[in-house]
PLY file of the C-alpha trace (Angstrom):
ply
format ascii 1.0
element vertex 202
property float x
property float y
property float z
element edge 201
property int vertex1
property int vertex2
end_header
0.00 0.00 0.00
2.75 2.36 0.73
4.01 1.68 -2.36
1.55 3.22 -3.88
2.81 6.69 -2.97
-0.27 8.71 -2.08
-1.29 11.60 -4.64
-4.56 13.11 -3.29
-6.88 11.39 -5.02
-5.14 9.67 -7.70
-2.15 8.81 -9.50
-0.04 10.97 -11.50
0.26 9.87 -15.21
1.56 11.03 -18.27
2.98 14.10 -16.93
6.10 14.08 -18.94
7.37 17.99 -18.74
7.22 17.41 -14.67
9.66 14.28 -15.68
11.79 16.10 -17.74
12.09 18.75 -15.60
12.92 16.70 -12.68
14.95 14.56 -14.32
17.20 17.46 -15.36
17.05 19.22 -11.71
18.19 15.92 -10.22
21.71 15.25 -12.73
22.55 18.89 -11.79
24.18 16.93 -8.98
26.35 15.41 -11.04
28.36 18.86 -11.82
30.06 18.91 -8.60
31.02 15.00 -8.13
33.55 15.87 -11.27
35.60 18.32 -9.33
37.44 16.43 -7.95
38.25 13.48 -10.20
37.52 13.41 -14.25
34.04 12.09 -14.96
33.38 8.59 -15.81
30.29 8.48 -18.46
29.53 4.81 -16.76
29.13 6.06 -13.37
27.01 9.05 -14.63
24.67 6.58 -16.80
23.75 4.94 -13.95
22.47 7.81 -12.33
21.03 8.93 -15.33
19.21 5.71 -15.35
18.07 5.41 -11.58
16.52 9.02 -12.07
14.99 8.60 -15.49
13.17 5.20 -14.23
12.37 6.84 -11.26
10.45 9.79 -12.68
9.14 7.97 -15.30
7.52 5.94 -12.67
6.17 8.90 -10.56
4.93 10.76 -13.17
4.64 8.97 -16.64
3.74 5.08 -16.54
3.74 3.60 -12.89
4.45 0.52 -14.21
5.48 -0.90 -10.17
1.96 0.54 -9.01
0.51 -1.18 -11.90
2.25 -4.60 -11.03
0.76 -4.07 -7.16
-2.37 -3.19 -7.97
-2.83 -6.40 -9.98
-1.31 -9.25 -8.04
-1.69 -7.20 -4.44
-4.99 -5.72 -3.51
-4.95 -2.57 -1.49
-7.87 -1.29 0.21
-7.31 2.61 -0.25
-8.42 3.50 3.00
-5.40 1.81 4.36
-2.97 4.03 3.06
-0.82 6.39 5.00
-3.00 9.44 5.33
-1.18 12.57 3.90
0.42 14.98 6.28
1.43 17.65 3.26
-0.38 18.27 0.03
0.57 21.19 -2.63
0.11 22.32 -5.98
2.82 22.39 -8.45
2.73 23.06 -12.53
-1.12 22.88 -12.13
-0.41 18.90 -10.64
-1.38 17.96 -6.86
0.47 15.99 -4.76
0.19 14.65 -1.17
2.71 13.16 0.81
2.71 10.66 3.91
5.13 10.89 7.00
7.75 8.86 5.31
7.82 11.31 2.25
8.24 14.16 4.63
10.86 12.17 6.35
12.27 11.15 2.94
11.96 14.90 1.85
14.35 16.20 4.77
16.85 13.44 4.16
17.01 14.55 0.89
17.20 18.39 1.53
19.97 17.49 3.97
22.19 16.00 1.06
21.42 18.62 -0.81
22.53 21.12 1.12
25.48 18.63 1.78
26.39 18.83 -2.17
26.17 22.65 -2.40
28.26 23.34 0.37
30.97 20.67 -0.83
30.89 22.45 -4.43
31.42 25.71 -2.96
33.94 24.65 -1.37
35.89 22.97 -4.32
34.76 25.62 -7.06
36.43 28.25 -4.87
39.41 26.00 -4.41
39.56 24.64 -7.91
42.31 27.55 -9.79
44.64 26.82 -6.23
45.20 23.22 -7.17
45.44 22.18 -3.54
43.94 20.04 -1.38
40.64 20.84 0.11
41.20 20.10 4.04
39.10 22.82 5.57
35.19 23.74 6.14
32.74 20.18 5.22
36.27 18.47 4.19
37.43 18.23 8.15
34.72 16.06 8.94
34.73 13.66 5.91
37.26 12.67 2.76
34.10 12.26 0.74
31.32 14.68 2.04
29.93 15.36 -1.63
29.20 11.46 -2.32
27.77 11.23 1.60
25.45 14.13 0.40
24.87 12.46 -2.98
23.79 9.00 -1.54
21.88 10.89 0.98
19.72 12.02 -1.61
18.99 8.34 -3.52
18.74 7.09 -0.27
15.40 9.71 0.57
14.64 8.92 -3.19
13.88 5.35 -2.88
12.81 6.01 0.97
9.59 8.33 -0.51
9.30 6.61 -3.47
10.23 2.62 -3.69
9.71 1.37 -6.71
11.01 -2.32 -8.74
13.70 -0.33 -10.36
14.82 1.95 -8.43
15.65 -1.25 -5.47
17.39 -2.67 -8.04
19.74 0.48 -8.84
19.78 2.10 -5.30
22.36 -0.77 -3.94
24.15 -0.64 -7.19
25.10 3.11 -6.62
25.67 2.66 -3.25
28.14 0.16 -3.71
29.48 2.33 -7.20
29.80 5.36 -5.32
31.68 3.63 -2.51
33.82 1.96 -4.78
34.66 5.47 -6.79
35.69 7.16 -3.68
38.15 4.28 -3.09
39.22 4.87 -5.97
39.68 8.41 -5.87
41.56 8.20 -2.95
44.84 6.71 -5.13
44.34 9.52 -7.33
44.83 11.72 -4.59
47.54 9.65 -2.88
49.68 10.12 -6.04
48.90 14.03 -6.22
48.91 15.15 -3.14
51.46 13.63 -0.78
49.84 15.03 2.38
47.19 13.31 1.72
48.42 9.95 3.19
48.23 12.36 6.78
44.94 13.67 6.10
43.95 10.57 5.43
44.81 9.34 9.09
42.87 11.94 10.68
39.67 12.49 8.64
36.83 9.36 8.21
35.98 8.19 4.82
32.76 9.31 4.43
31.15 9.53 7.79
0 1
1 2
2 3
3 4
4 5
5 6
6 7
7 8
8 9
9 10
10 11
11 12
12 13
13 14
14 15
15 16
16 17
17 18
18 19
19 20
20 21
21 22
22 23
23 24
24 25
25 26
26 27
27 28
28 29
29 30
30 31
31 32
32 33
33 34
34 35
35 36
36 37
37 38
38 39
39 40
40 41
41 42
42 43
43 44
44 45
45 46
46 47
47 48
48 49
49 50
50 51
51 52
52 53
53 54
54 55
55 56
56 57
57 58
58 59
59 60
60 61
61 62
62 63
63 64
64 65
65 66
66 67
67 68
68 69
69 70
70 71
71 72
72 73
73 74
74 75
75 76
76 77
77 78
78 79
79 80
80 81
81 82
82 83
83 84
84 85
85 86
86 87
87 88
88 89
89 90
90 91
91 92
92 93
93 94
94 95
95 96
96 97
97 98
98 99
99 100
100 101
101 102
102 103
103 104
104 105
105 106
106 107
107 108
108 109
109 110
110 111
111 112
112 113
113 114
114 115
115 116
116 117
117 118
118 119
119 120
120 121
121 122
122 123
123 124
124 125
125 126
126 127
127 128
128 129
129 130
130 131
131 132
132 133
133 134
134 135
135 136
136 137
137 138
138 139
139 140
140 141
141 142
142 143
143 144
144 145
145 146
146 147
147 148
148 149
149 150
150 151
151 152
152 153
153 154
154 155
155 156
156 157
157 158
158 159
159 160
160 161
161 162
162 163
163 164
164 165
165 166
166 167
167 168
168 169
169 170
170 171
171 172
172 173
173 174
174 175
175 176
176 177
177 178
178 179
179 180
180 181
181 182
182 183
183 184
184 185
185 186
186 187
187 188
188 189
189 190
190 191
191 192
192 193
193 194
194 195
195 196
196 197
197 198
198 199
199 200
200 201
């Protein structure tokens, strides 16, 4: 039933500018993962991917809500009642206390992202070593923030497709940081040091 997601009195479908729109708003956090580390088109299709079949599914085709509805029968009156409802592009939406909760999470990472940007961008024609501000309390704040927000994604909005790719970028984004790390090894020597004193990611 949860599943379902809750849109006042109905399902969004076939809103495909509200996809397209958030589909664009949402790779936007891409731009400051590369600052640190050249962009790898494989790492960025799969986020391309998780987002694109996750809008699609919110606002186009709910294909998962579709699969539910036939092999699971939910009465409607037990769905989470909505504790927010709005208006946006002429579309309403409600949301349950786990899409609030979701919601914050994903504000949270946001807000993680922009700072970590700000801090690189302004750092970026020093070539040094970001130590200072978000980067004393984590090596890898921006992918914390970034997984922060998937994480509220499928949290608000589970769906067949997006459980399949949520672990997968987990694990990818994990992985990349790793990875990153021996970049930075070889480029910066103090990094072995701040590596010693500063947690991975949290």
């Amino acid at each position: 039933a949860y599943m379902t997601g809750t849109i006042i009195n109905g399902i969004i479908t076939d809103q495909w500018r509200i996809v397209l729109i958030s589909i664009i708003l949402f790779l936007l956090f891409l731009v400051p993962l590369s600052f640190r580390r050249k962009a790898k088109w494989a790492e960025y299709g799969l986020v391309a991917a998780f987002f694109v079949s996750l809008f699609v599914e919110m606002y186009g085709v709910p294909l998962t809500i579709l699969f539910a509805s036939k092999y699971f029968f939910t009465n409607p009156d037990a769905l989470p009642p909505n504790v927010v409802e709005f208006n946006w592009l002429g579309v309403g939406f409600g949301m349950d206390a786990a899409m609030v909760y979701a919601a914050f999470i994903m504000l949270a990472g946001s807000l993680v992202i922009a700072v970590c940007w700000v801090s690189l961008y302004r750092n970026s024609k020093k070539h040094e070593l970001v130590t200072t501000g978000i980067y004393a309390f984590s090596r890898h704040p921006q992918y914390v923030g970034f997984l922060m927000v998937i994480i509220g994604w499928f949290i608000g909005w589970p769906t067949i497709l997006t459980a399949i790719f949520t672990p997968i970028l987990v694990y990818k984004y994990i992985r990349v940081g790793y990875k990153e790390e021996k970049e930075m090894m070889k480029k910066f020597p103090e990094y072995a040091e701040y590596k010693q004193r500063v947690p991975f990611m949290i």
